[in-house]
C-alpha positions in Angstrom: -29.7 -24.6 6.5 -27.4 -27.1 5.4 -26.7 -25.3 1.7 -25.9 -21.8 3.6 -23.1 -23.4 6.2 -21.7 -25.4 3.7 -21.7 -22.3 1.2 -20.2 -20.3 4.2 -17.9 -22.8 4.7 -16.8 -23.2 0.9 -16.4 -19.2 0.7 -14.7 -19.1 4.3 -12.0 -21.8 2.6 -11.6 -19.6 -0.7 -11.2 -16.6 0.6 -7.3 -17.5 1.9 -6.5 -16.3 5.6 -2.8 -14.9 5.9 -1.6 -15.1 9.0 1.8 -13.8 7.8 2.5 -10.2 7.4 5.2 -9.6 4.4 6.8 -6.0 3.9 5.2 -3.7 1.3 7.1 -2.2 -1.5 5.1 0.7 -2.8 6.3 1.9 -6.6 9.0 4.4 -7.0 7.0 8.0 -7.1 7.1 10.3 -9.6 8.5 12.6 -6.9 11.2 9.9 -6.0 12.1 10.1 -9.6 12.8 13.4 -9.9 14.3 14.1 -6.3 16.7 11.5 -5.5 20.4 11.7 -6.7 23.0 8.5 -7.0 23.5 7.8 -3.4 20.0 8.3 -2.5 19.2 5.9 -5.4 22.0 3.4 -4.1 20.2 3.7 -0.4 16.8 3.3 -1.5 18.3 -0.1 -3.7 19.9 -1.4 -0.5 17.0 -0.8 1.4 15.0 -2.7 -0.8 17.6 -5.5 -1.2 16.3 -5.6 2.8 12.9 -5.8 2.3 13.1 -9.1 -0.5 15.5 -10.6 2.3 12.7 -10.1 5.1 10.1 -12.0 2.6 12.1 -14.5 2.1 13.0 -14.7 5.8 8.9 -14.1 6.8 8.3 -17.0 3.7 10.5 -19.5 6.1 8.6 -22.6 7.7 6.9 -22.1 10.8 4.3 -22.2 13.0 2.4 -19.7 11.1 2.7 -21.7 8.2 1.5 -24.6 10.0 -1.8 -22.5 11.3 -2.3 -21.1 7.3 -2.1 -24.3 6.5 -4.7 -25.9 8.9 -6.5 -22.6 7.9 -7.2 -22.6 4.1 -4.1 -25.1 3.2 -1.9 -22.1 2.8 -2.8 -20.5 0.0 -3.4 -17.1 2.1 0.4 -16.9 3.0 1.1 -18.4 -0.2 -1.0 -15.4 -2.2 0.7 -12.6 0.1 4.1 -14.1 -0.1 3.7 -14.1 -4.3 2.4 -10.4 -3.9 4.8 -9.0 -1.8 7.5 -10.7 -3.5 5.8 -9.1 -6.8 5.8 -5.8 -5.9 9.7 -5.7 -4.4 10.9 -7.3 -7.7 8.8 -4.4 -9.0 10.2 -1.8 -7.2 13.8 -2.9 -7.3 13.4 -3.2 -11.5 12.3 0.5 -11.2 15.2 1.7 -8.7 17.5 -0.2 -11.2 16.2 1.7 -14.0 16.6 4.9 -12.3 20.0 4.1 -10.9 20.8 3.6 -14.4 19.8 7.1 -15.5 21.1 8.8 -12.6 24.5 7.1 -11.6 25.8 6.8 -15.2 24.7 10.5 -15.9 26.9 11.3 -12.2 29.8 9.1 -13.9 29.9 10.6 -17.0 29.8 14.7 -15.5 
């Protein structure tokens, strides 16, 4: 009996608990690709730009933290902050890369 809590317990403390929800970044579609034009591009950048602010802003010390902390020491928030944060700088690399294609062809017309 002793084995399975303490195996539960040991998983329970691995497993890492968020208690903070970050904002998701999903990649740039193949539809988004072909669709949007300069200024949409220049939006969708801005918008992002929003997103990585509200991370950092969600990654701020509080009481959540606190609670993750008591909870599995943090490394829950600490996983989802690294992933969200991953898949905006993700994102924004790809919006960058398209604004490229698409402004400078807009410029050069």
């Amino acid at each position: 009996m002793t084995k399975i809590v303490t195996l539960f317990s040991l998983m329970l403390l691995l497993s890492g608990c968020a208690f903070k929800q970050y904002p998701a970044s999903p990649p740039v579609s193949e539809v988004q690709q072909t669709t949007l034009d300069c200024p949409a591009v220049e939006k969708e950048i801005a918008s992002q730009q929003q997103v990585q602010r509200q991370i950092d802003k969600t990654g701020e010390f509080d009481g959540l933290t606190v609670l993750g902390f008591i909870g599995d020491f943090g490394i829950g928030n600490g996983v989802a902050k690294g992933l969200a944060q991953k898949h905006a700088d993700k994102r924004m690399n790809q919006l960058k890369l398209l604004e490229k294609s698409k402004c400078h062809l807009a410029m050069a017309s």
